[in-house]
C-alpha positions in Angstrom: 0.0 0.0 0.0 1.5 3.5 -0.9 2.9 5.4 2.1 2.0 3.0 4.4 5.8 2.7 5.7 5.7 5.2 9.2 9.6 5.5 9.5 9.1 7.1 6.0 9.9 10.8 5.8 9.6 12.1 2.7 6.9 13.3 0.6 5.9 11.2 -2.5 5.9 13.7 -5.3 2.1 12.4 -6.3 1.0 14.3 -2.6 3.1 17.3 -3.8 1.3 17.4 -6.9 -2.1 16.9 -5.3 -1.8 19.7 -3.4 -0.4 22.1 -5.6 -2.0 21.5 -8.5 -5.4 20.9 -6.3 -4.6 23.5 -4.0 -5.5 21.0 -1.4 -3.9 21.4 2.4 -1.8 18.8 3.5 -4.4 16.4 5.3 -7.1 16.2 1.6 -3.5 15.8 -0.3 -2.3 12.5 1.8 -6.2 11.3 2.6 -6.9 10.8 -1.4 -3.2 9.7 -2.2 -3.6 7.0 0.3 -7.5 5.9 -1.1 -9.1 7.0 2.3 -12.9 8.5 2.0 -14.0 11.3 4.3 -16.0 8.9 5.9 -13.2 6.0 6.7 -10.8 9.0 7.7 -13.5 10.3 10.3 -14.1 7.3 11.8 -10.6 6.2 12.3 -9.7 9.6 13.7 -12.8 9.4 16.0 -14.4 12.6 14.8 -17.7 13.5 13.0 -17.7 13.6 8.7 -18.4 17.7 9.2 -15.4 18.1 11.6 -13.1 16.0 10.1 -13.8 18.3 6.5 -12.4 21.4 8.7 -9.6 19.4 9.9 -8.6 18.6 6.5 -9.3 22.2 5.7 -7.0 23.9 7.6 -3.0 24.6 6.4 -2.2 23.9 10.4 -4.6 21.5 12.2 -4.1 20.9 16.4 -2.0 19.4 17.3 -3.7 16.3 18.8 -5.8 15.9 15.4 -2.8 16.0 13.6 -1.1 12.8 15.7 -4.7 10.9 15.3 -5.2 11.5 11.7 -1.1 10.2 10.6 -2.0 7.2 13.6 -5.1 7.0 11.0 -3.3 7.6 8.0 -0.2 5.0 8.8 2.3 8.7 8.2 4.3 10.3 10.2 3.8 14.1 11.6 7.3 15.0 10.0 5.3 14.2 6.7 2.4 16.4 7.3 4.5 19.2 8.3 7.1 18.5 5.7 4.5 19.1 3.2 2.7 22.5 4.6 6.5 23.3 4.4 6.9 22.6 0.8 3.3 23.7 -0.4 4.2 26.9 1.6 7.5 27.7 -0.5 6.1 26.6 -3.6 3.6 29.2 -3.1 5.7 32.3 -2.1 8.0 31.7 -5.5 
């Protein structure tokens, strides 16, 4: 399964490319490169459809919501701040 590894720590260049192209935020970019619907993702993260949308809405979620959705999402933290990194750069060239 694709990005499934959690000592990984780099960004696949597909999640880049979702969320620049998409201008998606970090947590849309690595929830449809790894095939997970809203409604799998809120479940696993223990939240409600609607609140899990404005979690994956925001550039920076809380902190806490950020360990239980890469728990969810078999990633790393490093990987969802590496990306809000890149996305941010990309942006400001």
């Amino acid at each position: 399964m694709k990005g499934k590894n959690k000592t990984q720590k780099y960004i696949p260049e597909e999640v880049l490319n979702l969320a620049i192209i998409n201008c998606w935020k970090p947590v849309r970019a690595w929830r449809i490169y790894l095939g997970i619907s809203i409604e799998e993702a809120s479940k696993k993260v223990g939240t409600s459809m609607g609140c899990f949308v404005k979690y994956e809405d925001q550039i920076s979620p809380p902190p806490d919501i950020v360990r239980k959705i890469t728990a969810a999402f078999g990633i790393t933290v490093d990987q969802i701040t590496l990306l809000r990194v890149k996305i941010n750069s990309i942006k400001s060239n």
